[in-house]
C-alpha positions in Angstrom: -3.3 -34.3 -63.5 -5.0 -34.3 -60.3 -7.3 -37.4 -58.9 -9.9 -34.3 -58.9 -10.3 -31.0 -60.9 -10.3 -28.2 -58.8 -9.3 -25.4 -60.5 -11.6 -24.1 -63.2 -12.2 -21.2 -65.2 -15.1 -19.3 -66.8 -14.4 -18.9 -70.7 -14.5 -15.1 -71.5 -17.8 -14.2 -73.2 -20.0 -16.2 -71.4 -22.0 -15.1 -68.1 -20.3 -15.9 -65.3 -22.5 -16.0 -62.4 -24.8 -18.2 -64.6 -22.6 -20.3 -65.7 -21.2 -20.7 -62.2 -24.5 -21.9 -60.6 -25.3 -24.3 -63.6 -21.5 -25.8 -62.2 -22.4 -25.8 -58.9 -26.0 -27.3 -59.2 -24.8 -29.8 -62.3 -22.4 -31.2 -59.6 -19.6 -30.4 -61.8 -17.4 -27.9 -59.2 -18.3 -30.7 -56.0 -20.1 -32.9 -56.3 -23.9 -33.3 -56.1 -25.6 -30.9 -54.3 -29.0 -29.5 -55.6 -30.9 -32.5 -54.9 -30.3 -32.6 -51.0 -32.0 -29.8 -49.4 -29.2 -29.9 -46.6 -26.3 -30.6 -48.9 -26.1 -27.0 -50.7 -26.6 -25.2 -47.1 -23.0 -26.8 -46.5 -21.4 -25.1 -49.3 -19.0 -22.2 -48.7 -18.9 -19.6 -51.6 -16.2 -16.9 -51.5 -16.8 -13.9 -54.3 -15.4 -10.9 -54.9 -18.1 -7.8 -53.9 -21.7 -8.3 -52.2 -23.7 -7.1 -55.9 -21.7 -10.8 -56.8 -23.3 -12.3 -53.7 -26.4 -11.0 -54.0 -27.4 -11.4 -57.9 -25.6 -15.2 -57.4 -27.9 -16.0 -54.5 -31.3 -15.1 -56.6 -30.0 -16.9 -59.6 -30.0 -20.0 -57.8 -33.2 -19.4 -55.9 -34.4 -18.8 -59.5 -33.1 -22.1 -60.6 -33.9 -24.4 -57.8 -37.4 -22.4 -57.7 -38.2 -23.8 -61.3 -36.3 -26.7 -61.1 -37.8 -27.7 -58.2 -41.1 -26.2 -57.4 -42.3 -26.3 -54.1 -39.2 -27.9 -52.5 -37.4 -26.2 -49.6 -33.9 -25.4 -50.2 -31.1 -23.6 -48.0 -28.8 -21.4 -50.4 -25.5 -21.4 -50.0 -23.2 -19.4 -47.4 -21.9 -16.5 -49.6 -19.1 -14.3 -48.0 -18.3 -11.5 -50.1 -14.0 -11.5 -50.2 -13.7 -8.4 -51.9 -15.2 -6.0 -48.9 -13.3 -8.4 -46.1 -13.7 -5.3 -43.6 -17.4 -5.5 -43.5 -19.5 -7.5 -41.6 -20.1 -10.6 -43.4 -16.6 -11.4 -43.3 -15.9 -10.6 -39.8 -18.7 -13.3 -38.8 -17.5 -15.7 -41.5 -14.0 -15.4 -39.6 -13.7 -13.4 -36.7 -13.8 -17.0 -34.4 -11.1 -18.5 -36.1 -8.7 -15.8 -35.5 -5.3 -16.9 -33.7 -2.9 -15.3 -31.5 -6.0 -14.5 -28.8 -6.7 -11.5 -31.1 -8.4 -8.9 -28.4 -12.4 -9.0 -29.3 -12.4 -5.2 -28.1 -10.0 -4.4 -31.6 -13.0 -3.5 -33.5 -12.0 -1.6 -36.7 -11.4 1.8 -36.3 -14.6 3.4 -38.4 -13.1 5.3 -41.6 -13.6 8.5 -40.7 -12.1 8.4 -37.7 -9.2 7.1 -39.7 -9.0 9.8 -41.6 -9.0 12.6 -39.1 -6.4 11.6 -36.5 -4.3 11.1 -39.8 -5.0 14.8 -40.6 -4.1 15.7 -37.1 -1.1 14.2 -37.4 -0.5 15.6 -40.5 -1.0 19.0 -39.6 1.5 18.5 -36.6 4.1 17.2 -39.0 3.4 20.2 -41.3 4.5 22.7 -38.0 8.1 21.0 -37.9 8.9 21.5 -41.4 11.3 24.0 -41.7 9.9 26.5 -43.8 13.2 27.6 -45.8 12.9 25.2 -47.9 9.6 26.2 -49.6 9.0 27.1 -52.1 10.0 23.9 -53.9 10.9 23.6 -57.6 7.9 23.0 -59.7 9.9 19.2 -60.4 9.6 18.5 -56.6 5.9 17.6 -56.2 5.6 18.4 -52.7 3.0 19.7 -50.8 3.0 21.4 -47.3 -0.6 21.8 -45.9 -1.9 24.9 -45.0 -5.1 24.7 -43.9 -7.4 21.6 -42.1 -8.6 20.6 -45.8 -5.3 20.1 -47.4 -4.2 18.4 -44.1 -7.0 16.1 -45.1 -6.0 15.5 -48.7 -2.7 14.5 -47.4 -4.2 12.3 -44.6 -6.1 10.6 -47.8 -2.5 9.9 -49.5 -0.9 9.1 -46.7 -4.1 6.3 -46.6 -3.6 4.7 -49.6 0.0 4.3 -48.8 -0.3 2.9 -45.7 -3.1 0.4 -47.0 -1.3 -0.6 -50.3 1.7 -2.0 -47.9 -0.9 -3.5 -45.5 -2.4 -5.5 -48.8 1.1 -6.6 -49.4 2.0 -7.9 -46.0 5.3 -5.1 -46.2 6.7 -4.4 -42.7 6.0 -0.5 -41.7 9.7 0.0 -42.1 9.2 -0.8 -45.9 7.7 3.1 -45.3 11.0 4.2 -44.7 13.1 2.4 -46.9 10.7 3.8 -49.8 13.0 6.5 -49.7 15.9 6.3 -47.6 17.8 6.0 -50.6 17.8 9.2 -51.7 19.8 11.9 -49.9 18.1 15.2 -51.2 17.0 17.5 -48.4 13.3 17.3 -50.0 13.1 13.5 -49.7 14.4 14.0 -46.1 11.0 16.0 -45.9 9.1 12.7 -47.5 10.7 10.5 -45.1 9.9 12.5 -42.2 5.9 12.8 -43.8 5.8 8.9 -44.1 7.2 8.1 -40.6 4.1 9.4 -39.2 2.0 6.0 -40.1 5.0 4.1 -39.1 5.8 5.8 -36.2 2.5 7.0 -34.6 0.0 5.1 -36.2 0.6 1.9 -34.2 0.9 3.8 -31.5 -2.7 5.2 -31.3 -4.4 2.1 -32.9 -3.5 0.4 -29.1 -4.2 3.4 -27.1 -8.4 2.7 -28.0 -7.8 -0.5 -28.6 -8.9 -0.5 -32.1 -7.3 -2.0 -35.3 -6.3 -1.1 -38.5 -8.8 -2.0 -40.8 -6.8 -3.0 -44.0 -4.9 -5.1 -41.7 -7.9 -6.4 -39.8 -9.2 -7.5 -43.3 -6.4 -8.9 -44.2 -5.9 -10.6 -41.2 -8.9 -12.3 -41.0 -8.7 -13.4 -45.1 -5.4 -15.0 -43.7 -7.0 -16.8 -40.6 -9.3 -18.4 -42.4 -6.9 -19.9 -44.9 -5.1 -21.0 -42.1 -8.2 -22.9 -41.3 -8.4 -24.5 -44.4 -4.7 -25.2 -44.6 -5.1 -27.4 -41.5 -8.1 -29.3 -43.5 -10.6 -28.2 -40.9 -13.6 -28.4 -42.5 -15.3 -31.6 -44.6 -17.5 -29.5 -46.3 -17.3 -28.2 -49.6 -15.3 -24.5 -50.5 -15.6 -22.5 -53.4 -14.1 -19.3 -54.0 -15.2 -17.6 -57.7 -14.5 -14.9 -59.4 -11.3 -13.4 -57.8 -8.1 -13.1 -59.6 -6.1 -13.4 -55.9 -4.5 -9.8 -56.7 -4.7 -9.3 -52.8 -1.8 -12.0 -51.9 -3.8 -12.6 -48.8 -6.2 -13.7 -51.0 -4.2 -15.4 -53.3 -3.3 -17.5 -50.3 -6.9 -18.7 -49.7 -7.7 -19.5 -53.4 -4.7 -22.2 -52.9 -5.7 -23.3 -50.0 -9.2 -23.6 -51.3 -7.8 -25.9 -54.5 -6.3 -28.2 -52.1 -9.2 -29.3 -49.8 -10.9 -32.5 -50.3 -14.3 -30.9 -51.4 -12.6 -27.4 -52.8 -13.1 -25.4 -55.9 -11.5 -22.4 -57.6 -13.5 -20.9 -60.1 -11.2 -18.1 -62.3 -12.5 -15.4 -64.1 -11.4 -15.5 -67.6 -8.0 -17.0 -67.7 -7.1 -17.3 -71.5 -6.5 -20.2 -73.0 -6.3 -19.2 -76.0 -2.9 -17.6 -76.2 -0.2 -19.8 -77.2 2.6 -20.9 -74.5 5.2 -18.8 -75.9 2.5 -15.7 -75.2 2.1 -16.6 -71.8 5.4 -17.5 -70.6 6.3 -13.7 -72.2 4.1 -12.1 -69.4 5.8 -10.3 -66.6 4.3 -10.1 -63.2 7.5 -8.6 -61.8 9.1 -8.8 -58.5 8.5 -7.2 -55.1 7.1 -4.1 -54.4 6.7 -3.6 -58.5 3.7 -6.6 -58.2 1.5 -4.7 -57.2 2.3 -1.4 -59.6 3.7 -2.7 -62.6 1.2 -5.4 -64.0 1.7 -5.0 -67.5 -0.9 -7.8 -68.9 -4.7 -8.1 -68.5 -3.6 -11.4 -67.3 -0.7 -10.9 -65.4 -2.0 -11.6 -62.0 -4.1 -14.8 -63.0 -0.5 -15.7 -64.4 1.2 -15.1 -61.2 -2.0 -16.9 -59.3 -1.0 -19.8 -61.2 2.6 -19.6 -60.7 5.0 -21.8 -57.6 4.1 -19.4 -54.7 0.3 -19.9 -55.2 -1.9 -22.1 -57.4 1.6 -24.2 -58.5 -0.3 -25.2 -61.8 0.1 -25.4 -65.3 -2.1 -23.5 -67.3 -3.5 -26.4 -69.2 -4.8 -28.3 -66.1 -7.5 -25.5 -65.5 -11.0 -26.9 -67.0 -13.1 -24.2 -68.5 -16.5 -24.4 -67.8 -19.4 -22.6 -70.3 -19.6 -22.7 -74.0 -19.4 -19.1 -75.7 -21.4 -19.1 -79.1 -19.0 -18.4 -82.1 -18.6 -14.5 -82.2 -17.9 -14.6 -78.2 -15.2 -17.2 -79.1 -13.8 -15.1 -81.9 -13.8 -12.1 -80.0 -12.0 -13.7 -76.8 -9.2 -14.9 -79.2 -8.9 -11.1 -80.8 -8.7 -9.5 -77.9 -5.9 -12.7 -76.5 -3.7 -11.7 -79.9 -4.4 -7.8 -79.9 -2.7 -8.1 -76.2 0.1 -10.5 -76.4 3.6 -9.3 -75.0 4.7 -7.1 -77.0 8.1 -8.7 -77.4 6.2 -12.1 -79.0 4.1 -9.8 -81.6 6.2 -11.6 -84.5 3.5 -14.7 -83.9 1.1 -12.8 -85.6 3.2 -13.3 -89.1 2.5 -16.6 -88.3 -1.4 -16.4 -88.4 -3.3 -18.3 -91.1 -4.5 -15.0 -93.4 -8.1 -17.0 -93.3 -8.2 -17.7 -89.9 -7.4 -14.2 -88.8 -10.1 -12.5 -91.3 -12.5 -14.5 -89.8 -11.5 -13.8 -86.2 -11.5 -10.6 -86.8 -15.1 -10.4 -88.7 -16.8 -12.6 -86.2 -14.9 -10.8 -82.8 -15.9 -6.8 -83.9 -19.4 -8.0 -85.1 -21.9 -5.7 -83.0 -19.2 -3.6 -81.9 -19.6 0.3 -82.4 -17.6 2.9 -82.4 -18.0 6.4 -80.5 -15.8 9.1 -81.1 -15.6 11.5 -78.1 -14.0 15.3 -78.0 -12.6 15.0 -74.5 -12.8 12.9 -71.2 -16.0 14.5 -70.5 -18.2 13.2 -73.1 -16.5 9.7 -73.5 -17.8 9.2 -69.7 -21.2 10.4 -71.0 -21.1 8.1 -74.0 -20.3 5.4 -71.7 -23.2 6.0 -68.8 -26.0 6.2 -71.9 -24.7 2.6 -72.9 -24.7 1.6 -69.7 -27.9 2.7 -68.8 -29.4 1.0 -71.8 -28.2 -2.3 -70.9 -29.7 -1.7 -67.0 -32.6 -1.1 -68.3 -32.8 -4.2 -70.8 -31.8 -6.6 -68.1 -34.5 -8.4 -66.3 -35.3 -7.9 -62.4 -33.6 -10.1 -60.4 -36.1 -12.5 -58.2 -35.6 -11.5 -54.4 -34.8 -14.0 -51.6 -37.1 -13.6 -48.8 -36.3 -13.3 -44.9 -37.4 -16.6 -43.1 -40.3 -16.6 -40.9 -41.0 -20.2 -39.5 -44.2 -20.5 -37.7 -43.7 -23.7 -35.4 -46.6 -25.8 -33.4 -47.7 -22.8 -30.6 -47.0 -25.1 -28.1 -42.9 -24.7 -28.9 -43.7 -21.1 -27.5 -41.8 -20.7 -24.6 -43.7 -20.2 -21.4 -41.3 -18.0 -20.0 -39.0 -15.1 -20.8 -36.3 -12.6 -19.8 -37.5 -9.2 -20.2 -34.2 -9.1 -22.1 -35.2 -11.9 -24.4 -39.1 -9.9 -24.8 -36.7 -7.4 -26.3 -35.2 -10.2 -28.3 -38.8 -11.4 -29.0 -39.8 -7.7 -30.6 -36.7 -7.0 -32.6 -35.8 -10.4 -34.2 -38.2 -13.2 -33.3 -36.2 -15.6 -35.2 -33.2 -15.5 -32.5 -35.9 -16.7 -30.1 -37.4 -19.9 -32.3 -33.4 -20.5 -33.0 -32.6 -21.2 -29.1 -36.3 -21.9 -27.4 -37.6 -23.9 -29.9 -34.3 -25.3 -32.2 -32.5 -25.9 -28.6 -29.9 -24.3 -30.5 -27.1 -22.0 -28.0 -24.3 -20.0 -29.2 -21.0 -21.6 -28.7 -18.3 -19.5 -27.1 -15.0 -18.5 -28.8 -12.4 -20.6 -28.1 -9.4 -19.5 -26.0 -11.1 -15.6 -26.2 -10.0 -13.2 -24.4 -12.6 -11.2 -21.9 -14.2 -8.7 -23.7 -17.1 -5.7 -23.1 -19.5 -7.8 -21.3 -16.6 -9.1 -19.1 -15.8 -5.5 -18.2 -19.5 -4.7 -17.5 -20.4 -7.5 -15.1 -17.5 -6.7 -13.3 -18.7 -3.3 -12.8 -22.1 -4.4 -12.0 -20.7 -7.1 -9.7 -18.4 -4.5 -7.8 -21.6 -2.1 -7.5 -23.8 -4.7 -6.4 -21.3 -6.2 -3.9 -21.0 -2.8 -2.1 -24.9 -1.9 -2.0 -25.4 -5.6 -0.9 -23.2 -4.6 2.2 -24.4 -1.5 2.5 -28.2 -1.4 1.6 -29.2 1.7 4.1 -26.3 3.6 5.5 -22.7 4.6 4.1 -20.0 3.6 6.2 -17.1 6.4 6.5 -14.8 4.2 4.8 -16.9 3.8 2.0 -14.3 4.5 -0.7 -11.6 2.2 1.3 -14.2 -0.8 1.2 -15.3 -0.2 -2.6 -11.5 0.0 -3.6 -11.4 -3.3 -1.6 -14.4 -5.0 -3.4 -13.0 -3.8 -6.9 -9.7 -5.6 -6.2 -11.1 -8.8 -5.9 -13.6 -8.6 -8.7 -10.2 -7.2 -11.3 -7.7 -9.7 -9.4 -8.0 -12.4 -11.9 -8.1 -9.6 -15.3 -5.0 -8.5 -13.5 -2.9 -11.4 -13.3 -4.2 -13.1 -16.8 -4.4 -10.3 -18.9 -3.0 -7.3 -18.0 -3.0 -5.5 -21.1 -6.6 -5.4 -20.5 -6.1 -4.8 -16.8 -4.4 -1.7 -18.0 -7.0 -0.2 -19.8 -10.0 -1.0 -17.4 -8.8 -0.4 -13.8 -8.3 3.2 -15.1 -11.8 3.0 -16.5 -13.3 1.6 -13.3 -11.3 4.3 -11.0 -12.8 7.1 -12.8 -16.5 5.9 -12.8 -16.0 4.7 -9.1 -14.8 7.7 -7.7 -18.4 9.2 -9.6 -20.0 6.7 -8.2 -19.6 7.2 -4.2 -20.6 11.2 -4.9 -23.5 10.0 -6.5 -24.0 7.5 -3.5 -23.6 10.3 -0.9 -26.1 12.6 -2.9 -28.9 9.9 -3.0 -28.5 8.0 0.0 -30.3 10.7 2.0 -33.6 10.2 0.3 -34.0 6.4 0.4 -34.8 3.7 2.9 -33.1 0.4 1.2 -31.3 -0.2 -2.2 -31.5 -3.6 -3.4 -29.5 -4.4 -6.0 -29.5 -7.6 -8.0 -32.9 -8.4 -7.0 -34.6 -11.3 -9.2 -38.6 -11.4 -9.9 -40.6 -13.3 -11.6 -44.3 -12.3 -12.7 -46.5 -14.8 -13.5 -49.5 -13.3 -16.0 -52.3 -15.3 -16.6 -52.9 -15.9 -20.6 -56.5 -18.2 -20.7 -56.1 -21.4 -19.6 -52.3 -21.3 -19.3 -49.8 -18.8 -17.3 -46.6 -17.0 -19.0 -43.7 -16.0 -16.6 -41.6 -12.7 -17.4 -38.8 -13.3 -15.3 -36.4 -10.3 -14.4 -32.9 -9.4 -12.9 -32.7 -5.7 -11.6 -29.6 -4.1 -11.4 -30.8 -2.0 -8.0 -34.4 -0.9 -6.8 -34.5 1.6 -4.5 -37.4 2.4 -2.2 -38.0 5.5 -0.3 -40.2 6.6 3.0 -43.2 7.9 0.6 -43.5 3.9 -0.5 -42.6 5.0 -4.1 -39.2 3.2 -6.2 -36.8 3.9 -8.4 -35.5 1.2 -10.8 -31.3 1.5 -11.9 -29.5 0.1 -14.4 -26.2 0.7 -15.1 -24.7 0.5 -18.8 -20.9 0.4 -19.8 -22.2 0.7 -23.1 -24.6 3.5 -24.7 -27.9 3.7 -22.9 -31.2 3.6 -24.7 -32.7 7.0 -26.1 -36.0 7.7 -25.1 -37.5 7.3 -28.3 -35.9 3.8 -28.5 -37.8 2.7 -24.8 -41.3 5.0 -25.8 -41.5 2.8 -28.8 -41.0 -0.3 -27.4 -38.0 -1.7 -28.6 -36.1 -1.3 -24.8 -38.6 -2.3 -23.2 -36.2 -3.4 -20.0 -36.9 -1.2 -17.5 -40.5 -0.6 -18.4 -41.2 -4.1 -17.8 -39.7 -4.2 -14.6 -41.6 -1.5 -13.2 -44.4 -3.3 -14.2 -43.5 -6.6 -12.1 -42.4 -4.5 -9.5 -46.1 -2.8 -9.2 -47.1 -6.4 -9.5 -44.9 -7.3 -6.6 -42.9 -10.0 -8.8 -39.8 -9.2 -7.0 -38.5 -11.2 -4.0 -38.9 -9.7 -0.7 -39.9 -6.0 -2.2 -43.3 -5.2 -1.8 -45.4 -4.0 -4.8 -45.4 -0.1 -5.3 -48.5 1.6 -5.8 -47.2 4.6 -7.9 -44.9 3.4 -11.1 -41.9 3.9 -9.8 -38.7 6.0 -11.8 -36.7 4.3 -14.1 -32.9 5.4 -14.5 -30.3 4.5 -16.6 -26.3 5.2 -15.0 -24.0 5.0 -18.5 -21.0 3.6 -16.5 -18.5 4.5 -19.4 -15.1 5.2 -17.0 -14.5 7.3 -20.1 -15.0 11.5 -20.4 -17.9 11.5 -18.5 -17.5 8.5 -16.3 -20.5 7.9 -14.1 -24.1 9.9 -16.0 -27.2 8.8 -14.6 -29.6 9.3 -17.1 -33.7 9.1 -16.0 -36.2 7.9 -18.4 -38.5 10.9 -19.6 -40.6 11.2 -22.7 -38.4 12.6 -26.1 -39.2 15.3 -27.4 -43.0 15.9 -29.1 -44.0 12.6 -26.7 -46.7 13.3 -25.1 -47.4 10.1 -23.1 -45.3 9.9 -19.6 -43.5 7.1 -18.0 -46.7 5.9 -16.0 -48.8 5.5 -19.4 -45.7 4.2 -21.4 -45.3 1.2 -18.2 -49.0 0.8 -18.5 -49.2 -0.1 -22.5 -46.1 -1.7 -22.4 -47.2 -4.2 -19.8 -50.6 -4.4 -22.3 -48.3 -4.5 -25.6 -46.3 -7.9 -23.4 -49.8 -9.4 -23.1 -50.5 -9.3 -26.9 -47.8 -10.2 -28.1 -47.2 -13.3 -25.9 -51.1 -14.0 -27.2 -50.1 -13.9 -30.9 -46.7 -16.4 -30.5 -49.0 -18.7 -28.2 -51.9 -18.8 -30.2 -49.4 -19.5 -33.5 -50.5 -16.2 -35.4 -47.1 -15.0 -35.3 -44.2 -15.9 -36.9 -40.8 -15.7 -35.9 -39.4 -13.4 -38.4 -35.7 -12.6 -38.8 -34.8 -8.8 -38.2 -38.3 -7.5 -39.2 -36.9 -4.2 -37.8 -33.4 -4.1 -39.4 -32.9 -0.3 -38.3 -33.5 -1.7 -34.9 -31.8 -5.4 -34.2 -28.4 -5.5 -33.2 -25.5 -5.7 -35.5 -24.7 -8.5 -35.4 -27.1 -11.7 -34.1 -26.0 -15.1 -32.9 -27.9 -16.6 -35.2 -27.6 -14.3 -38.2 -25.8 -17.6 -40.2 -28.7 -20.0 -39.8 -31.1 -17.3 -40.8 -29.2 -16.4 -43.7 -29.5 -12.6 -42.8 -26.6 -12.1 -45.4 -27.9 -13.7 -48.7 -31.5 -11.8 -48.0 -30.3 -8.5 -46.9 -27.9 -8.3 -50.2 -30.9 -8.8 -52.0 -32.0 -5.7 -50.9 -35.1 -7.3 -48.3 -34.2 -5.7 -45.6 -35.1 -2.0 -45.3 -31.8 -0.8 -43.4 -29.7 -1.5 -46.2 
């Protein structure tokens, strides 16, 4: 035995994400923790799908609520295992990856998936030689004919391609699925499943996305890695998985070995009799995954050498099932035993068995359907009458500290005003906390590295250049561009590959758009700083500001530019308030906030350049109201500058709060600060609206 249990399991028949908290809070899985309001914040809690995360979070607010009225506690981190693509596992592990995984390998988005597999498909489909069709009715093989069949293939070809990612199988494994057979028709297959191991590796570099099975997958096994190495003193508990995934599997061991771990099984039976479980067959290879002949066959293998390494009598159950749950766990344990270890039940006490059997089908009832269709109907109408018996879960709430006023910063980034209106909280996390994201460790350069080096190559040319062209101007840019990629070139030059073409197409755009406006203006001024200082009572708040380039012409009016790599703002996203950048700044620049510019009478134009290098390289978008707005720049600047004043007034005066995401539809993705607000456990509870 162990100095400490670590491995536990939930008895079958009793509730398990009850009886997991009462383990949890009782100090049972590790050690006390429900009576510091820091020490349960610490914990780590891996489950299998995000309804498990979320109905787990409000039974312990529900507990600790009534346990403990009154008294502030921080739930638990709850990652959801079972949907490792989404987001909360890409923040739970995305900075532990190794190998300098490239930042920019976002997972490519499903549909996407599917399609260029249906392209490729349907270019397969034009090499097959068509003499060999029809098949033989045996020979399930299908050719497509049209874009939807191409599809349905592409869906196939999907599930193969993920079910050997799951497994960790090499792409060749593809192949050698059926190089073994030499008819003509499985020549056909082979050629079919070459395209994912062929192509599909292929295309996932070209847009430097990633698979997202793998990604998952890859990410589960970083973060084991991170536990392996014992690098973190905190406690780790992973519940309610069986570690089918092996990636997984390798994480629920690695959990069982930390100083402060826990594995919590679902329903492992120790009931059956040694004999019983030594008779169940997990398999070998491939046939793991396919083959599972017992309920329990992969909790037996999870316990086995190449995992868990434990006997089945060191796992402590946890939860007390009344007598019927008990009788009818130990039914169900001898109604499935392996079939060749049946002659056992001769060897059942005639009593005992009766009574099993009275006390394990007590309240069951059978339904006797005429097909599929009305078994599935049966089964909805008895599901629906236990939803509606169940009580509603209590909700966990999004925080919304409301600090001394005086913690209020007295000065602001019009980026961080836009901060300030979508998720106040990130603001009270670093102004008033103190608190700053760390960066990645040993990251590679990613988006934003690409777009300040555009903006710095633009801004180094205008700065040389701020009235006339020169006839050389393409020569000098080229120059300017080399220095700013010089260091991307010689450190990274997979990157380097991918960008300079980028930046080539979008500067070559850039100079005709140069030589078109030119003409018309006096100066450009391009990374000009302001500051604006706006008088608020008896103190003074600052809106600071970094242009991109303001432009004046001979008329005295301006032109603000800012140039995104990434998607611009729409027009109803800046008329509503929530990009309110370049409003702002033609507010401070009619204030004369901006070094050595003198303040513009009119409100000057505000433009947006989406510097993509992509299809459309170089498209200067101007601001102009969206459709059915009938305000126009001039009054939107105007209220904006008045909306600033207000809402600087409410956060100084300590009438607002600084809620997380109280625009979910509108905050970004993902926030640095999304963990210590605990966006997760709240949004899975269904309190914020964009879910």
């Amino acid at each position: 035995m162990p100095a400490r249990q670590a491995v536990f399991t939930i008895s079958r028949g009793v509730p398990f994400l009850p009886t997991l908290a009462e383990a949890l809070l009782s100090g049972r899985l590790v050690g006390p923790v429900a009576d510091d309001p820091l020490a349960l914040a610490s914990v780590t809690i891996y489950l299998p799908t995000r309804r498990a995360a979320r109905a787990l979070g409000a039974i312990l607010a529900e507990r600790l609520g009534r346990d403990a009225p009154g008294q502030a506690t921080l739930l638990p981190r709850m990652v959801p295992l079972g949907e490792a693509d989404e987001a909360e596992l890409d923040l739970a592990a995305e900075p532990l990856l190794e190998e300098n995984a490239d930042p920019l390998s976002i997972p490519m988005p499903p549909l996407e998936r599917r399609l260029i597999l249906a392209r490729l498909v349907q270019a397969w489909a034009r090499t097959v030689d068509r003499t060999l069709l029809p098949l033989d009715a045996e020979v399930p093989f299908l050719v497509p004919s049209s874009p939807a069949d191409a599809v349905g293939l592409a869906g196939d070809l999907e599930r193969l391609m993920d079910a050997l990612t799951v497994e960790g199988l090499p792409w060749s494994e593809i192949g050698a699925a059926v190089e073994a057979e030499y008819s003509r028709y499985f020549g056909l297959t082979l050629d079919f499943v070459k395209i994912a191991a062929e192509n599909w590796p292929k295309l996932l570099a070209e847009r430097g996305l990633a698979d997202p099975v793998a990604r998952a997958r890859g990410l589960v096994l970083a973060e084991e890695r991170r536990l392996s190495r014992g690098a973190t003193p905190d406690p780790v508990i992973v519940a309610g998985s069986l570690g089918s995934v092996p990636a997984t599997a390798r994480l629920i061991a690695a959990v069982a070995k930390l100083p402060h771990g826990a594995v919590v099984l679902p329903g492992l039976d120790l009931d059956l009799d040694a004999a019983g479980w030594d008779g169940i067959d997990t398999g070998e290879g491939f046939s793991r995954v396919i083959a599972h002949g017992h309920p329990q066959a992969v909790l037996h293998r999870l316990l086995g050498p190449e995992n868990l390494n434990l006997d089945r009598a060191e796992v402590v159950a946890l939860g007390e099932p009344d007598p019927g749950q008990a009788a009818r766990a130990a039914l169900l344990s001898q109604a499935l035993r392996p079939a060749d270890t049946t002659d056992a039940w001769a060897a059942l006490d005639p009593a005992e068995r009766d009574t099993v059997a009275r006390l394990g089908l007590e309240g069951l009832a059978l339904a006797e359907a005429a097909d599929e269709r009305e078994e599935a109907l049966v089964a909805a109408l008895a599901l629906r009458e236990g939803l509606d018996a169940a009580p509603p879960e209590p909700r966990l709430k999004r925080p919304a500290p409301k600090p001394d006023p005086a913690l209020f910063p007295r000065s602001l980034s019009v980026t961080e005003i836009e901060t300030l209106v979508r998720d106040p909280y990130s603001i009270f996390a670093r102004h008033v906390l103190g608190l700053d994201p760390l960066d990645p460790l040993a990251a590679a350069p990613g988006v934003a590295t690409r777009g300040s080096l555009v903006h710095d190559v633009f801004a180094e040319f205008a700065s040389r250049h701020p009235k006339d062209l020169p006839p050389d101007s393409a020569e000098r840019l080229l120059n300017f561009a080399v220095n700013a990629f010089g260091d991307i070139e010689a450190e990274y030059p997979n990157l380097y590959a991918e960008w300079w073409p980028r930046y080539e197409r979008m500067a070559s755009a850039y100079l005709d758009w140069e030589t078109q406006r030119r003409p018309g203006l006096t100066r450009v001024y391009p990374e000009v700083s302001g500051r604006w200082a706006i008088p608020m009572g008896r103190e003074t708040f600052t809106l600071r500001a970094r242009a991109d380039r303001i432009e004046l012409r001979p008329d005295g009016t301006a032109c603000i530019v800012d140039y995104k790599t990434g998607t611009p703002p729409s027009g109803k996203m800046i008329f509503s308030g929530f990009s309110p950048q370049l409003t702002l700044e033609a507010a401070m620049l009619m204030h004369g906030a901006f070094a050595d510019l003198p303040a513009v009478k009119t409100t000057p134009d505000l433009l947006y350049v989406h510097a993509s290098g992509g299809r459309k390289p170089f498209v200067p978008i101007p601001v102009k109201p969206p459709r059915g707005e009938e305000r126009g720049v001039e009054a939107i600047v105007a209220e904006h500058a008045a909306r600033l004043r207000g809402l600087v007034a409410r956060f100084m005066t300590g009438e607002a709060a600084y809620t997380a995401r109280p625009y979910p539809q509108y905050a970004s993705k993902y926030g640095a600060y999304d963990h210590l607000a605990r966006v997760l456990e709240w949004s899975l509870a269904g309190d914020e609206g964009g879910e």
